[in-house]
C-alpha positions in Angstrom: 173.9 166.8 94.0 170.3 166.2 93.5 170.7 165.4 89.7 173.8 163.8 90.2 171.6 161.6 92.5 168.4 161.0 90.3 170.9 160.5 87.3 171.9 157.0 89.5 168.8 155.8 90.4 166.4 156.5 87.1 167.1 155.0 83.8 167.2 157.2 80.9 163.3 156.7 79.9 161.9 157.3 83.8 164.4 160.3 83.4 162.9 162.0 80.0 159.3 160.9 81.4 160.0 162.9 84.5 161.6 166.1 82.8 158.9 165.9 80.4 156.0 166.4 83.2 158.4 168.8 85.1 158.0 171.2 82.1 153.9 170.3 82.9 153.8 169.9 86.5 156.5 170.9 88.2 155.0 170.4 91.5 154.5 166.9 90.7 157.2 166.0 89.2 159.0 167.3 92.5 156.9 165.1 94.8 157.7 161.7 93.2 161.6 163.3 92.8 161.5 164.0 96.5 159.7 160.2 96.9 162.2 158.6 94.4 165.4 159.9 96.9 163.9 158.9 100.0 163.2 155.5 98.8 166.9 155.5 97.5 168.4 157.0 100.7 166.5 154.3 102.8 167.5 151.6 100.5 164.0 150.9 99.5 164.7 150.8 95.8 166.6 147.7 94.0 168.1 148.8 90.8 167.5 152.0 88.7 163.6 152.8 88.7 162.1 152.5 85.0 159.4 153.8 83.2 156.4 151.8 84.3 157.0 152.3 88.1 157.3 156.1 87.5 154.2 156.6 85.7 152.4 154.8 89.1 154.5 156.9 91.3 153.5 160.0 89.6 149.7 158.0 89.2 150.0 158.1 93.1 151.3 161.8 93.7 148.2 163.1 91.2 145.3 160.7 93.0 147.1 162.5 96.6 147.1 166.2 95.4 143.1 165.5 94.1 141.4 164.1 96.7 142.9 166.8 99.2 
């Protein structure tokens, strides 16, 4: 269900980009999954997420984790 989910909401290059840092970063990749559904389930997102606002979600989850 989670797939199924993230497969509706990312387009096809947010998707490789995140299963490519999973395979680095799991962790992180996670977090901006976890961010991504929330944002979906509370009808914060408009359309599928692309590229570019991935790489400043996962921008955001790396600047959290360091300064922690």
């Amino acid at each position: 269900m989670r797939k199924t989910m993230l497969m509706s909401v990312l387009d096809n290059d947010a998707r490789e980009r995140l299963a490519r840092i999973a395979i680095v970063i799991p962790q992180n990749a996670r977090a901006v999954e976890d961010m991504i559904l929330r944002m979906a389930q509370t009808a914060q997102l408009r359309g599928k997420v692309r590229e570019d606002p991935l790489i400043d979600l996962l921008g955001y989850i790396s600047e959290s984790k360091h300064s922690t």
